[in-house]
N, C-alpha and C positions, 0 to 999 in steps of 0.2 A: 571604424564603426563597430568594431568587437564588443563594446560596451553595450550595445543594445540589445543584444543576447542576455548579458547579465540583468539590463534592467528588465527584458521582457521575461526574465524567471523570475524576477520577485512581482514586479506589480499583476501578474496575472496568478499568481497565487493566492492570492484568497477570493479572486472570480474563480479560479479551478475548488478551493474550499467549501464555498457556495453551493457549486452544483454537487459536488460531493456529499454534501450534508444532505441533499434532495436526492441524490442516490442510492444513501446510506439510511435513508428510511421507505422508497417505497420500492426499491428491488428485492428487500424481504417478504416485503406483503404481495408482488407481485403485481403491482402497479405499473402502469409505463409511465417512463420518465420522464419525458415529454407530456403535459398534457393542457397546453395554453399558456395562457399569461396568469403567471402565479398569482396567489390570493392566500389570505388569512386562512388557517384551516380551522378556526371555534367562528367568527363569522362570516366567513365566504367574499367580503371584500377584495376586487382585485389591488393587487400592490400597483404604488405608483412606485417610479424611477427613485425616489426621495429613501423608499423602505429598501430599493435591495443594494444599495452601494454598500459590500463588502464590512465589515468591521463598525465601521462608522456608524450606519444607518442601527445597528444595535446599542451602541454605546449612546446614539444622543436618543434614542427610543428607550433608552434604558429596558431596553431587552421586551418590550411588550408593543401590542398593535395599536396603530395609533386610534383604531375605531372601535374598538371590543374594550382592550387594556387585555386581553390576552398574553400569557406570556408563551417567548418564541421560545422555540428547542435551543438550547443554549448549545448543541451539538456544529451550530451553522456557525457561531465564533467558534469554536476551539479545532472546528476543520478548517476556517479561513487561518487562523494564526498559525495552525498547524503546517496548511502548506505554505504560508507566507513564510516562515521557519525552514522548511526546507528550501525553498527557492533562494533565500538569499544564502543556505549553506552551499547548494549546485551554484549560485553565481561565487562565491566562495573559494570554492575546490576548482570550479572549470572555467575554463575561458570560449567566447565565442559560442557556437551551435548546441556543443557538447552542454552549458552550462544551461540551455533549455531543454533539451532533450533530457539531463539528470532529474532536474526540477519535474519531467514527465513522469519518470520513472519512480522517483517518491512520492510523488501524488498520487499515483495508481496503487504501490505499494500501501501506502495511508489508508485508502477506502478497504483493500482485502483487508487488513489487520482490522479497521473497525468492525467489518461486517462478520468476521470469522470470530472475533472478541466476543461478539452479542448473540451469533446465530450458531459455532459453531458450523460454517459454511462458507465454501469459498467456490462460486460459483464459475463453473467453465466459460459461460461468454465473459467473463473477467482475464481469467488467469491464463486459456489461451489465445484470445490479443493480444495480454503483454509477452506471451513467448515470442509470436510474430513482432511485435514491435524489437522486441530485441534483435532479435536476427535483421531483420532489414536494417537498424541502425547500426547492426555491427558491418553489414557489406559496404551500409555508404558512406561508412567513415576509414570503412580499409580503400574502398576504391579511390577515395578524394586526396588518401595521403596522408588520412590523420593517424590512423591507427595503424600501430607497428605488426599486432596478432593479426593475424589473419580470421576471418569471418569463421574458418573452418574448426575451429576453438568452441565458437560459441557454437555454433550445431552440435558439438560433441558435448559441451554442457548440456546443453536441452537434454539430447536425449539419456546422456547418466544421470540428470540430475532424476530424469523420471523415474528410470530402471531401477537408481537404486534406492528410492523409498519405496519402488512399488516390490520391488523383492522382498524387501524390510517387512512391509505390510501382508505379503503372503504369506511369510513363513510363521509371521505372530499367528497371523491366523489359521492355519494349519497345524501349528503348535497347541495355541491357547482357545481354540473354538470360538475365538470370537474380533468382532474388528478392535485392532488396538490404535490405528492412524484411521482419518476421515480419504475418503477419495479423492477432494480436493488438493490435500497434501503432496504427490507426489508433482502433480500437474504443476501447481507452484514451483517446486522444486527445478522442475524442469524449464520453464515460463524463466527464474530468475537464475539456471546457467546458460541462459539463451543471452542473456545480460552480462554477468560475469567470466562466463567460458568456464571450461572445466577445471581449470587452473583456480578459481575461485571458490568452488562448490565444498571442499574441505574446510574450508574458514565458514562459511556462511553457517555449516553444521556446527561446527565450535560455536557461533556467537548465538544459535536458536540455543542450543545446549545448555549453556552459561544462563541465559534470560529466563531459559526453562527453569532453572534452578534456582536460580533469583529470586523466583515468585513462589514455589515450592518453598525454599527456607524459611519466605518474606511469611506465607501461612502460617507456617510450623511457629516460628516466634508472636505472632500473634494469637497462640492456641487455637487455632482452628483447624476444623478433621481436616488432616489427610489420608487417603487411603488410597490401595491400590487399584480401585474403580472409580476414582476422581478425574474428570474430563480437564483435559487441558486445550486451547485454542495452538494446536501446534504451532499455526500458521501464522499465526501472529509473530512469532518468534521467531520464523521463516522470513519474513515478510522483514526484520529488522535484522536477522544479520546477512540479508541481502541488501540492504541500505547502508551497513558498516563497509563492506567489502567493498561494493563499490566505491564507497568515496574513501575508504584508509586503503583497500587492496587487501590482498591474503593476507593472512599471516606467516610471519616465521614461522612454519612449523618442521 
């Protein structure tokens, strides 16, 4: 029955997409999450079952309310196909438990990167749950027999990964008078070698590196300013080569 691991990473990804889009909008403004039975936000109609089936219910709504003709944040498809996308790559890459548990860890990775993309922000009750999620699933899969490393890895991830951007980030700023990394950033850093273990945390810096650069040249050839007080969403780029490593592993380096 190992297969039901795989299917329950893809079919509940774009119900985890769902909520994500609904988190991805009102944990900026400071909204709780939770707040009833959803409803239209231009007129206040509560949803019936029919409007919130994942993908579907927008593609035959052609993306608007069925009472207003409101159109819906197109944010709630592109997070549902987005995790739907990862879940079937974790059923993909992993077999059994691991292959839900991955699909958790991309899904969570997905919403930081959105929220930090828009807001510049990557909020502590986010990024340290997923540190704790990592570590407990790195214990219960050394204790059950699945995993060869030892848990002891990933603790040492967490806490270098945090040390060493928050060194990073001290000495910019002792140097250059001013913040050069967000707060968030090192916390990530440390959140996703709780995931990877230390042995990973050198690659994951390569692939933000790379992505970082991506986007920097992708400007540059588009003629648009770059300069050296241009805000980058670090984390974003955090946040994906902590989703490469884990499903390719380090690199050769």
């Amino acid at each position: 029955m190992i297969w039901l691991w795989d299917l329950a990473a893809i079919l509940l990804g774009p119900v985890a997409g769902s909520f994500l889009g609904l988190i991805s909008l009102r944990l900026p403004e400071e909204k709780p999450v939770v707040m009833g039975r959803s409803a239209c936000g231009s007129c206040g109609r509560t949803l019936s079952p029919i409007d919130l089936v994942p993908i579907l219910s927008f593609l035959v709504l052609r993306g608007r309310c069925r009472s207003c003709g409101a159109a819906i944040p197109r944010r709630y498809l592109m997070m549902e196909l987005g995790c739907l996308a990862l879940g079937v790559w974790s059923a993909y890459a992993f077999d059994g438990p691991m292959a839900l548990v991955s699909a958790l860890f991309g899904w969570w990775l997905l919403i930081l990167a959105v929220i930090d993309g828009e807001h510049f922000w990557l909020p502590d009750r986010l990024t340290l749950p997923l540190g704790a999620l990592g570590l407990i699933q790195a214990v219960a899969f050394f204790l059950a027999g699945q995993s060869q490393l030892s848990w002891v890895h990933n603790l040492i991830g967490a806490a270098a990964g945090f040390g060493a951007l928050w060194l990073v980030a001290f000495a910019y700023r002792r140097l250059r008078g001013r913040e050069g990394l967000g707060g968030g950033d090192p916390i990530l850093l440390g959140a996703i070698g709780a995931w990877v273990g230390w042995q990973g945390l050198p690659s994951v810096v390569v692939w933000a590196g790379i992505a970082g650069l991506s986007v920097v040249l992708a400007m540059v050839v588009r003629r648009r300013g770059v300069s050296a007080e241009m805000k980058l969403p670090f984390g974003v780029f955090l946040a994906l080569g902590g989703w490469m490593v884990w499903i390719l592993g380090p690199l050769g380096l």
